[in-house]
C-alpha positions as CSV (number, residue, x, y, z in Angstrom):
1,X,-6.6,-43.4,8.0
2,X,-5.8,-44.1,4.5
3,X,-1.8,-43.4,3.8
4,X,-2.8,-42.1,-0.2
5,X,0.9,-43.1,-1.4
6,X,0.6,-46.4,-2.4
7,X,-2.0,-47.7,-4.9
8,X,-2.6,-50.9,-3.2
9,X,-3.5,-49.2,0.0
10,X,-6.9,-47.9,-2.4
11,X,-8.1,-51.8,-1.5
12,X,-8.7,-51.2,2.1
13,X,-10.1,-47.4,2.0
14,X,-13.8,-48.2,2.6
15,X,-12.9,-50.5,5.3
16,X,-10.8,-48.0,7.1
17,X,-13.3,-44.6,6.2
18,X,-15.9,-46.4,7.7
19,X,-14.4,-47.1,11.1
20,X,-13.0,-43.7,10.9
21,X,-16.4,-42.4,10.8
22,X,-17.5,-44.4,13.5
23,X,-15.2,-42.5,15.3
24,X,-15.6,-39.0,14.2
25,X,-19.0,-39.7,14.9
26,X,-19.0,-40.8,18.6
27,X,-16.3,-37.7,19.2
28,X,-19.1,-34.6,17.7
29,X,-20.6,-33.7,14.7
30,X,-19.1,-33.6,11.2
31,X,-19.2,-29.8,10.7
32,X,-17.4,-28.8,13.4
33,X,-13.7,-29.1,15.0
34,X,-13.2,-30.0,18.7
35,X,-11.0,-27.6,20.6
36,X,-9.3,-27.5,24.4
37,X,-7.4,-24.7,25.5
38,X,-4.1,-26.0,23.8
39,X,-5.2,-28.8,21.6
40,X,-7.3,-29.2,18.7
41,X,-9.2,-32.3,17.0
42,X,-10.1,-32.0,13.3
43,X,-10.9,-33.9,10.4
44,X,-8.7,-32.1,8.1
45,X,-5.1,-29.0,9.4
46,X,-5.2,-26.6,6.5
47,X,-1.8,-25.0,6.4
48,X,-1.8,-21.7,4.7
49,X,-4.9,-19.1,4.4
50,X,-4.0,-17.9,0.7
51,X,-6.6,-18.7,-2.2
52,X,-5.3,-22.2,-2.0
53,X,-5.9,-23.0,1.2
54,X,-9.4,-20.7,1.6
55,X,-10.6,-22.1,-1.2
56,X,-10.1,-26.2,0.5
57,X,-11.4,-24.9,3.2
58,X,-14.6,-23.4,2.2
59,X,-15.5,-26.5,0.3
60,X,-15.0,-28.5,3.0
61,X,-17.1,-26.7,5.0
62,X,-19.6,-26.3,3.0
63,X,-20.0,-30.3,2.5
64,X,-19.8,-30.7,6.5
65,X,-16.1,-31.9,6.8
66,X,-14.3,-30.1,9.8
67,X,-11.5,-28.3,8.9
68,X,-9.3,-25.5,10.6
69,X,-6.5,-22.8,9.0
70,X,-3.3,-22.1,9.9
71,X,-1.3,-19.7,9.2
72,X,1.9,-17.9,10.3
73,X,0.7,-14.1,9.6
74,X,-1.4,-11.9,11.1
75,X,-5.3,-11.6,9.0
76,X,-4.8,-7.8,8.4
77,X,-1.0,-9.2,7.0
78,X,-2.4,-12.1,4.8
79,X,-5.6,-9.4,3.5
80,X,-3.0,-6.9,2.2
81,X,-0.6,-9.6,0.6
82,X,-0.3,-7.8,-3.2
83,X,0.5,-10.5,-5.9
84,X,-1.5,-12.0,-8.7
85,X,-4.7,-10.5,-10.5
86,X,-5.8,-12.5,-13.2
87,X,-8.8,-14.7,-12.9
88,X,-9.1,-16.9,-15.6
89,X,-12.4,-17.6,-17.0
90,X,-12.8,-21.3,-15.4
91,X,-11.6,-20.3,-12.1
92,X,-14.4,-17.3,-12.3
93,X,-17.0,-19.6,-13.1
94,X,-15.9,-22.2,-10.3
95,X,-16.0,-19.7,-7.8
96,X,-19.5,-18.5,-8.5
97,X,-21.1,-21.8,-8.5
98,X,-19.7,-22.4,-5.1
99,X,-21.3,-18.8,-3.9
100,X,-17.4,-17.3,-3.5
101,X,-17.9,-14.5,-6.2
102,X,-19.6,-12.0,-4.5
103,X,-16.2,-9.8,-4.5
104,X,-15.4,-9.5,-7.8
105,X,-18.8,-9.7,-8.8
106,X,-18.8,-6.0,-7.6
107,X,-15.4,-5.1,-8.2
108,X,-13.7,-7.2,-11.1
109,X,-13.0,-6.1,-14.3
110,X,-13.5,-7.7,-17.4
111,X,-10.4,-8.3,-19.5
112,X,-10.7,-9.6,-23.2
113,X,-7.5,-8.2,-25.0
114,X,-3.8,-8.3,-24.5
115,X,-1.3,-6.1,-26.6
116,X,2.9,-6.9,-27.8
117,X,5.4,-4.6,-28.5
118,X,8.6,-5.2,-30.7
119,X,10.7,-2.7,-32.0
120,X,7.9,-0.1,-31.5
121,X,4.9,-1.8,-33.4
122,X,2.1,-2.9,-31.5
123,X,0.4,-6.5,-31.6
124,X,-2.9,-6.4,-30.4
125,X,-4.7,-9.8,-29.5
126,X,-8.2,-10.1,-29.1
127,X,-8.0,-13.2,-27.3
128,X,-11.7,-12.9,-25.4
129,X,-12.8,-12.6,-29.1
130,X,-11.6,-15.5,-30.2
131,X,-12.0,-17.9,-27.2
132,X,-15.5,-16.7,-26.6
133,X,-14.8,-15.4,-22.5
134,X,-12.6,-13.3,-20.9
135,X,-9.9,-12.9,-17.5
136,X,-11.3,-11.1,-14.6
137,X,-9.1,-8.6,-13.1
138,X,-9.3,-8.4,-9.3
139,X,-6.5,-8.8,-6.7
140,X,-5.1,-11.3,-5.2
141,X,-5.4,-9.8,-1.6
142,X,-9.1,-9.3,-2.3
143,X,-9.8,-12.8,-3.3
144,X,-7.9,-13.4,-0.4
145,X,-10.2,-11.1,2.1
146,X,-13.8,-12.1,0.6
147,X,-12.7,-16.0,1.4
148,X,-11.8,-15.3,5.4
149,X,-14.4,-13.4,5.6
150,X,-16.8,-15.9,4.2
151,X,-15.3,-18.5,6.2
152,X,-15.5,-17.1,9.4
153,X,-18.9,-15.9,8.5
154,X,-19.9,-19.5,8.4
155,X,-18.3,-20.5,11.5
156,X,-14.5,-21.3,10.1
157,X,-11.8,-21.5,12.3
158,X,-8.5,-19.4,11.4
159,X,-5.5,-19.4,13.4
160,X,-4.0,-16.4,12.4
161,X,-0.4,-15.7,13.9
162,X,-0.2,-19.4,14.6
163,X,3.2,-20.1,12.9
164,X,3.6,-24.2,12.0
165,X,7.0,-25.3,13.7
166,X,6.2,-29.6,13.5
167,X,4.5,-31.7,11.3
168,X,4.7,-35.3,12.6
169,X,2.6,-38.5,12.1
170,X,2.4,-38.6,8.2
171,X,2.6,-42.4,8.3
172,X,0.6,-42.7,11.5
173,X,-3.3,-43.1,12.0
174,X,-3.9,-39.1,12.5
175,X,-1.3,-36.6,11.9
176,X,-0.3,-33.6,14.4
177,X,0.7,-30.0,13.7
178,X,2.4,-28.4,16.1
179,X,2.5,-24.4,16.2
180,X,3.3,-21.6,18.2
181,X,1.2,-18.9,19.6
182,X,1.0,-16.1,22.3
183,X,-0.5,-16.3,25.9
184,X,-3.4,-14.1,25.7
185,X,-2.6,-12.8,28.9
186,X,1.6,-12.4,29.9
187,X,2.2,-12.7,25.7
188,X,4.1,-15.8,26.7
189,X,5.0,-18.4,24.0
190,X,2.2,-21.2,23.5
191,X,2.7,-24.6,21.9
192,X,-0.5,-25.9,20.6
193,X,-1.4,-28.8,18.7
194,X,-3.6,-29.7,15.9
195,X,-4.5,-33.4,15.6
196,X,-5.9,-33.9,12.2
197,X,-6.4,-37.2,9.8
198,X,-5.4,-35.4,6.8
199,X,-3.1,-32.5,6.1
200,X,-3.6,-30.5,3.2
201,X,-0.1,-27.9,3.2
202,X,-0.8,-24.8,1.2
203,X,1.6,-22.7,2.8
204,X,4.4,-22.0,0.2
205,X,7.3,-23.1,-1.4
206,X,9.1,-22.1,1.7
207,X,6.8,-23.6,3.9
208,X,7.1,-26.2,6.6
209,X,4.3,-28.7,4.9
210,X,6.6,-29.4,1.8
211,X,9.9,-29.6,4.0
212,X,8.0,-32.4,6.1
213,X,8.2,-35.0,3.2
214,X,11.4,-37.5,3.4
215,X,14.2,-36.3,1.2
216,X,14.3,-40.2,-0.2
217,X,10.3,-39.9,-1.1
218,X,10.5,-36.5,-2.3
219,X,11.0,-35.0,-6.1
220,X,10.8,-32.1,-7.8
221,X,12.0,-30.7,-10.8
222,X,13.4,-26.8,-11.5
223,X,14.0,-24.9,-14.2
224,X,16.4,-21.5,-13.8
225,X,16.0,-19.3,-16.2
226,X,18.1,-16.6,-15.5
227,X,16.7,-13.8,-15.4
228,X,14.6,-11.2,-13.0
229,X,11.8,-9.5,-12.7
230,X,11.7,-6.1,-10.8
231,X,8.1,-6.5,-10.0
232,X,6.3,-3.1,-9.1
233,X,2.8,-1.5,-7.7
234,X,2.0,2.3,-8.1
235,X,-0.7,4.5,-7.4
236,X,-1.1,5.4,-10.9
237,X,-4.1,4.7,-13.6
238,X,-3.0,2.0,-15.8
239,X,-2.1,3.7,-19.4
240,X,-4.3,1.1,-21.1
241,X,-7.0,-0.9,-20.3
242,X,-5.0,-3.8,-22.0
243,X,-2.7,-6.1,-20.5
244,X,1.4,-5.0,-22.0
245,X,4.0,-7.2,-23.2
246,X,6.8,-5.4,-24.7
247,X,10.1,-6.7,-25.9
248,X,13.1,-4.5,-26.0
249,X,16.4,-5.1,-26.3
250,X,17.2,-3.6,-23.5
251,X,14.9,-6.4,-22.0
252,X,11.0,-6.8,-20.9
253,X,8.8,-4.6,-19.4
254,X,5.2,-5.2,-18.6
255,X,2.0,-3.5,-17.2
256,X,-0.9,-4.6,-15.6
257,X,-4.0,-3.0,-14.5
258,X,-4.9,-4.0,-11.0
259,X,-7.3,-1.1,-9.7
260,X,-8.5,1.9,-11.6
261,X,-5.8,3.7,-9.4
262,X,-3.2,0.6,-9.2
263,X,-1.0,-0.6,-11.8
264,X,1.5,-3.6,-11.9
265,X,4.5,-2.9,-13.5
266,X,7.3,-5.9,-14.4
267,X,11.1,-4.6,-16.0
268,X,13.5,-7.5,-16.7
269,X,16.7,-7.0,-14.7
270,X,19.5,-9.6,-13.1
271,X,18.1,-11.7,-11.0
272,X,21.2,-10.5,-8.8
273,X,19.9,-7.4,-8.7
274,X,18.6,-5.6,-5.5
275,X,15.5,-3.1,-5.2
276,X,18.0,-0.5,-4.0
277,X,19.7,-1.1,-7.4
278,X,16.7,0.9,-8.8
279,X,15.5,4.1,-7.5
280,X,12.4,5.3,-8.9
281,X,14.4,7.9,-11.8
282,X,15.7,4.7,-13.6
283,X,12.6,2.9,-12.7
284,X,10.3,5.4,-14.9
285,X,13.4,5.8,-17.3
286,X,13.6,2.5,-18.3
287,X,9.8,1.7,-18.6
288,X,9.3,4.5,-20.9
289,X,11.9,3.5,-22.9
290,X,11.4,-0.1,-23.0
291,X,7.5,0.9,-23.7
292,X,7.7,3.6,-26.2
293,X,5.5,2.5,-29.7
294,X,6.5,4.1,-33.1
295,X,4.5,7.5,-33.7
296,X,2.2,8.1,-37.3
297,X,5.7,9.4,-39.0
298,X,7.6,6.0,-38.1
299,X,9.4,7.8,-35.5
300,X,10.2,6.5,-32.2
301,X,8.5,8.0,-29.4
302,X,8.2,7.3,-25.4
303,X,4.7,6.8,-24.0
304,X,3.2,9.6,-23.3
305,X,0.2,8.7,-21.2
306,X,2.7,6.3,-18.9
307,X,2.6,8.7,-16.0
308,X,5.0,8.4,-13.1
309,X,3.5,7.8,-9.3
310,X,4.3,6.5,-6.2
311,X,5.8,3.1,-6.2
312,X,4.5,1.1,-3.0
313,X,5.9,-2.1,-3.9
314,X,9.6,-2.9,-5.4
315,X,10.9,-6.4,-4.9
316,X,12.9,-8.8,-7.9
317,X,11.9,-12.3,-8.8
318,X,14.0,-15.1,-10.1
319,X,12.5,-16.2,-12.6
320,X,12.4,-20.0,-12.4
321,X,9.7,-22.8,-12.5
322,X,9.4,-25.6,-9.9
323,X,7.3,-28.9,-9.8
324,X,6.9,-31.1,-6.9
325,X,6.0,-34.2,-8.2
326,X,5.7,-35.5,-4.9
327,X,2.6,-34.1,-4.2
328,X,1.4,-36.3,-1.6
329,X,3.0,-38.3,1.0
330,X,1.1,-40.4,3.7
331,X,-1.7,-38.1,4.9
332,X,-0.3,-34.8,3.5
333,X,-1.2,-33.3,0.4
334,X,0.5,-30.2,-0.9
335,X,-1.4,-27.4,-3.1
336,X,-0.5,-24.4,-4.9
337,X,3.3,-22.9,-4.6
338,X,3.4,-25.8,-1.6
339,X,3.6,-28.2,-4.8
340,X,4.8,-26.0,-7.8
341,X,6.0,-22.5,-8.6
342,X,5.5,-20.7,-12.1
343,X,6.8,-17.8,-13.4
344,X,4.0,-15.0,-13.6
345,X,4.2,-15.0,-17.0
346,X,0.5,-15.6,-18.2
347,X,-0.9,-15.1,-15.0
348,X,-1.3,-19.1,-14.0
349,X,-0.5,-18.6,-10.3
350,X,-3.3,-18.0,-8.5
351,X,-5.4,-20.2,-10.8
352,X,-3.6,-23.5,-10.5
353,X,-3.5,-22.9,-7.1
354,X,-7.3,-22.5,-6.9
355,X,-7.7,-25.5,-9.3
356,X,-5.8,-28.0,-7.2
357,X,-7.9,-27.2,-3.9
358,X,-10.7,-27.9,-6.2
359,X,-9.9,-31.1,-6.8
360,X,-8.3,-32.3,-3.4
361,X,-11.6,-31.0,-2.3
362,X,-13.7,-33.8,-3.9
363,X,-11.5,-36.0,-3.1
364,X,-11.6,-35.2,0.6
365,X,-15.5,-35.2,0.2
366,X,-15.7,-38.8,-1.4
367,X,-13.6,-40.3,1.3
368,X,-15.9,-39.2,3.9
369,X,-18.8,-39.1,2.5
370,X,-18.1,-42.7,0.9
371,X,-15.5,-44.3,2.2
372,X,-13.4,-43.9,-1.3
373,X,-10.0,-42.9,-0.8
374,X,-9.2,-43.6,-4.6
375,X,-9.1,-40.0,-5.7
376,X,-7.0,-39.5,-2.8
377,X,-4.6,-42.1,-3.7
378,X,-4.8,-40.5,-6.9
379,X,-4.1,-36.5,-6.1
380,X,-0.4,-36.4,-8.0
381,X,-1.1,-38.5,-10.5
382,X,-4.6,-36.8,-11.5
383,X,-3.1,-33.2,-11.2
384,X,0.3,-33.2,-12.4
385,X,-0.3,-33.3,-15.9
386,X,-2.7,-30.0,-15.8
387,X,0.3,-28.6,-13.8
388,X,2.9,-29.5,-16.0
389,X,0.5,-28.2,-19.2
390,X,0.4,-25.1,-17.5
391,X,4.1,-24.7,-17.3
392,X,4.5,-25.5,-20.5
393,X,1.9,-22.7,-21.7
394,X,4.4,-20.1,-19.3
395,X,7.2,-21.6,-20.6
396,X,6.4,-21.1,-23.8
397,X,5.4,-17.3,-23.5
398,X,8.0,-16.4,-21.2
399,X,10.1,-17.9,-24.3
400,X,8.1,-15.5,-26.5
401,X,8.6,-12.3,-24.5
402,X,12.5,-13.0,-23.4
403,X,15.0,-13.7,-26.1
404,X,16.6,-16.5,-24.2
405,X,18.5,-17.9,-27.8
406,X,21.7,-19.0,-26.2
407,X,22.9,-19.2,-29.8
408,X,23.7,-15.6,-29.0
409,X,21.9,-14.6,-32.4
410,X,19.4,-11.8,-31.8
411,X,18.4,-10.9,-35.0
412,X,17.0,-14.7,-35.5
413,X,15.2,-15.0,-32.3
414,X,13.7,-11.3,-32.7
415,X,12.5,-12.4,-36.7
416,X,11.1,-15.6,-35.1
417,X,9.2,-13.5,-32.0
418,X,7.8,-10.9,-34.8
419,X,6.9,-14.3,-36.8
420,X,4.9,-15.7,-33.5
421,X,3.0,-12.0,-32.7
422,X,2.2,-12.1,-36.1
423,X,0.4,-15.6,-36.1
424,X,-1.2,-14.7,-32.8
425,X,-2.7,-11.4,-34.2
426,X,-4.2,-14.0,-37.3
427,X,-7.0,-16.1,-37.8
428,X,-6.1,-19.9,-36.8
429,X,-5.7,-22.7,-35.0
430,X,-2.3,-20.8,-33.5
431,X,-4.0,-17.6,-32.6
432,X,-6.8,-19.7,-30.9
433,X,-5.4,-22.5,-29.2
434,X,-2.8,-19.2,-27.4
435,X,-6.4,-17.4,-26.6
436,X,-7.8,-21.0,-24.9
437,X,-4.9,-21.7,-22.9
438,X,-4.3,-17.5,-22.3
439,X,-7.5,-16.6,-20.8
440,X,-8.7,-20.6,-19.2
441,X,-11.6,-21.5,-21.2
């Protein structure tokens, strides 16, 4: 096993991936995991089955390493999970070179323009214009679906309902997971154990793969911004086909087409606020409001075509940012929200998540297939500063949407955010650098 935390371990990789082969080799064939009733032998314990840990997954398989999923929910649970929807342009083209596009080949829609509101005026932004591509709108929870169901198409393992209570041998020659299950027959509690020689934890920032590291080897760094979200679905048409930004001084509110009959809808609130704190009067109210543009006669109008529906999701986000910089340790390596969380301001979410099980992928691949555990060795260092560029990009919009001036002068930081829409809706390095790092080029 190669430990991947210490850089002078990187000496002794090909020595110890080649007897590790040797090993695999004599126990059964590359491709596939060895199971007993109980216990489990694979080459790499996914933890999580989001589009982090799908995404690892497939790729492994795909290049003959065994691999099995974990993950605490139920499939139909995990395949109806609403959250992100915005596929940047990279991330599209990743995922059909490696065949996982056939989804939202069908389904996704093509988004090229994004639109700011301040005191009534609109900012429109042809970003796709001038970065040359464009996002691709399709759900999270569909991504989601089209990768099990590839997965297991192509003779994946999932353990779905399988929640991971242990992790325990990060230092040691092969790792175990330990997790709980039901007797098929009396429903009776099951402990079963994965033994694995890697662990890649993509199950969360609340998940057990990220608790597992030593408080003395772990950091991470957070940034609170203080402020919510209320984050909303309804069964309504979006009112646009753009993606909205408006600032209000009575605070943000956003909308997002998900579906032709789905819309995201985001309202800055406290993040002490509770979802009962809003019932659907105020919710409308306040979106409206927040939303209306200026008519032809200057006047101040509410949007007419925002029409109220039936809200099927309500829950408020903090909104803060979160890095792990300890994003391996031993023979664990933690992707997407297991390593960092970003606000969802510009949409990075899902896409950093995708791009870290892309590399951790190769890595995985170039052990095995050549004894080289450098990449390996090298996971946090290599992806950290993409994650902490990313964060930036959020930070820096969530900056432009919120008037977080502490100064407590509004009138400045609104002059400076009409100054900012102004440049983006310009010709110019400004404008095109924000449509590059917008839409993923």
């Amino acid at each position: 096993m190669v430990k991947c935390n210490s850089s002078e371990q990187d000496e002794n990789a090909e020595e110890q991936a080649a007897s590790h082969m040797d090993t695999v080799n004599q126990e059964k064939d590359a491709s596939h995991s060895v199971k007993t009733d109980r216990q489990f032998r694979t080459q790499v314990g996914v933890v999580g089955a989001g589009p982090a840990g799908l995404v690892l997954a497939l790729l492994l398989q795909q290049a003959g390493i065994a691999c099995i999923v974990l993950d605490r929910q139920t499939r139909e649970y995990v395949e109806t999970r609403a959250r992100a929807g915005f596929l940047e342009h990279r991330i599209v083209e990743f995922l059909r070179r490696n065949g996982f596009s056939k989804g939202l080949d069908l389904r996704g829609v093509q988004h090229t323009t994004c639109e700011f509101r301040l005191e009534g005026r609109q900012y429109i932004v042809p970003y796709g214009d001038m970065a040359g591509c464009a996002h691709t709108v399709y759900p999270q929870q569909f991504v989601v679906s089209d990768l099990i169901e590839l997965f297991i198409a192509r003779g994946g393992t999932i353990l779905f309902s399988h929640p991971v209570v242990k992790i325990e041998g990060l230092e040691d020659d092969k790792a175990v997971i330990h997790c709980h299950a039901q007797n098929n027959i009396d429903h009776s509690p099951v402990v079963k154990q994965v033994e694995c020689d890697f662990i890649a934890g993509c199950d969360g920032f609340h998940g057990i793969a990220r608790a597992s590291i030593p408080p003395d080897r772990f950091s991470a760094v957070t940034r609170q911004y203080g402020i919510g979200w209320l984050a909303l679905l309804a069964e309504v048409p979006s009112s646009t086909e753009r993606v909205i930004y408006a600032l209000h001084e009575s605070g943000f509110a956003g909308q997002m087409p998900r579906t032709p009959q789905v819309t995201r809808f985001y309202l800055e609130c406290s993040p002490q606020d509770k979802e009962s704190d809003w019932p659907e009067e105020r919710i409308w109210h306040e979106l409206r409001k927040r939303m209306a543009v200026n008519s032809n006669d200057g006047d101040r109008s509410g949007n007419d075509e925002l029409v109220p529906g039936k809200l099927i999701e309500r829950r408020v986000l903090d909104m803060r940012s979160v890095v792990t910089e300890t994003m391996q340790y031993g023979n664990l390596f933690l992707a997407g929200d297991a390593a960092h969380i970003i606000t969802p301001v510009g949409a990075k979410g899902m896409n950093l998540a995708i791009a870290d099980s892309e590399f951790l992928a190769e890595a995985f691949i170039t052990y095995y297939r050549e004894g080289d555990g450098t990449h390996l060795s090298k996971y946090t260092e290599t992806r950290l500063p993409h994650v902490w560029q990313t964060i930036e990009f959020s930070d820096w919009m969530l900056r432009l949407i919120h008037n977080l001036d502490e100064s407590g002068s509004r009138t400045f930081s609104d002059r400076l955010r009409r100054a900012r829409l102004e440049r983006l809706c310009g010709q110019g390095d400004y404008a095109n650098t924000f449509a590059a790092n917008y839409v993923g080029k």
